[in-house]
N, C-alpha and C positions, 0 to 999 in steps of 0.2 A: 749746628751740633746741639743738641738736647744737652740740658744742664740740670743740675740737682743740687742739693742741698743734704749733706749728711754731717752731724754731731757728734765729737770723737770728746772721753775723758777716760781719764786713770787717777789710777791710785787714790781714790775718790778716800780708803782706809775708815768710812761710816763708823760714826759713834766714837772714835780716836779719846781712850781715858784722859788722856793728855794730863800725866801724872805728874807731876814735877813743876809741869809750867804754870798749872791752873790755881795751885798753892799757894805762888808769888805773886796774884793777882784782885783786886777788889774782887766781893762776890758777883758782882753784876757781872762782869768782865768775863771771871772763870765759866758763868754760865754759859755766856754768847760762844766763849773758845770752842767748849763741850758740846754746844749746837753747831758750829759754824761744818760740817762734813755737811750732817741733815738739812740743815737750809741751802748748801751748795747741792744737793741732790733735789731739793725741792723746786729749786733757780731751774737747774737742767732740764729738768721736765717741763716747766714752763715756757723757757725755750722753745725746745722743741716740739711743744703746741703750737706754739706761736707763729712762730716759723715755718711750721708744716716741712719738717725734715723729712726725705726719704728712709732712713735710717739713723739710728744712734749704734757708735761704738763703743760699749764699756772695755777697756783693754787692763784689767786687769788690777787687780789690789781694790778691791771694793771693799772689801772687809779688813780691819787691820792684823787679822792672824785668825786661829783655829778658835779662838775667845769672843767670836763674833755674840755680840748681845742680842737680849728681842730687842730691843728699841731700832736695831740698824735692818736686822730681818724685816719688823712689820714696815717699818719706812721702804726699804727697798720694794718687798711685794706691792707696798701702794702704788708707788714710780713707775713698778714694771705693767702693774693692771691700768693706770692710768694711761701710759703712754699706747699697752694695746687696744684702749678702747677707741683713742684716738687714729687708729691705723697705721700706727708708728712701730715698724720692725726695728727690736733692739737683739745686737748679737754680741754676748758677752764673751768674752775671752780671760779665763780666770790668770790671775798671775801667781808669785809665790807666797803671797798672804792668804789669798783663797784656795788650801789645800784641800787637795781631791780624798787625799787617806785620811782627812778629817770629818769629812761628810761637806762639801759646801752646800750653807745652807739658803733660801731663801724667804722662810717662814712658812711656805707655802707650795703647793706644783704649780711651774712655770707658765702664763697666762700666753694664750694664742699670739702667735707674732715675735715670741722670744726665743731667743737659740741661744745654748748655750755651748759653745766649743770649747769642750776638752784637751784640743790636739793642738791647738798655736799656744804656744807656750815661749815666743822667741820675741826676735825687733818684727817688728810689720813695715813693710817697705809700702809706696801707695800702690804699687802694683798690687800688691799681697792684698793690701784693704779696698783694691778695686776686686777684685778676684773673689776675695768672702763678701761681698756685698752683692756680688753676681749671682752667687749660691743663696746669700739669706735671702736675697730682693726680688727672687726671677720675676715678678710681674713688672718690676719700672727696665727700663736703658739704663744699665749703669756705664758710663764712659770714660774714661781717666781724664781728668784734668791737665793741662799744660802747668808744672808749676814755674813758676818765675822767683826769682831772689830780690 
């Protein structure tokens, strides 16, 4: 059986004000907090260079609401362009932080290799993420995995 490799996150919520917490903390501290989204977006990417993923899954809450800043847009766009230049199919799935009647944005139009689905908006079962990865991925075998506990 053909094997693969694909990279699943959420609620990644980029650029997170983190208002309250950041206040009770040394300023070195609050800074790292207020980065710590963008450097876990920055980590993922690396990854999944690395790695040489078939796919990445963003499943939703990428952004922390309709208040999305630039700084999380231009990061994002670099992630997304990064990861296409590398031949990395990413297929986002917005969740209820990334509303649609808000405009989701991504600082930029969508670089080759990126999908974004509108319509899963639920739990994804791995059949369901074997299934959109058959759709995003048609040039590899995608084959479901045995999971084991």
């Amino acid at each position: 059986m053909d094997r693969f490799c694909f990279l699943h996150a959420a609620d990644l919520h980029l650029d997170t004000p983190m208002e309250g917490i950041g206040s009770r903390l040394p300023a070195s501290w609050a800074a790292r907090l207020r980065d710590a989204s963008l450097t876990a977006l920055e980590r993922l990417v690396e990854t999944a260079i690395r790695e040489q993923v078939a796919f990445v899954l963003l499943a939703g809450d990428i952004y922390d609401g309709p208040e999305r800043g630039a700084r999380a847009q231009v990061r994002l766009a670099q992630a997304l362009r990064r990861m296409s230049e590398a031949g990395i199919d990413v297929l986002i799935v917005q969740g209820n932080h990334d509303p649609l009647e808000d405009g989701f944005a991504f600082g930029s139009t969508l670089p080759p290799r990126v999908t974004l689905d509108t319509l899963v908006r639920e739990m994804l079962t791995v059949d369901a993420i074997v299934e959109i990865a058959r759709q995003a991925v048609p040039q590899q075998r995608v084959l479901p995995l045995p999971i084991t506990n």
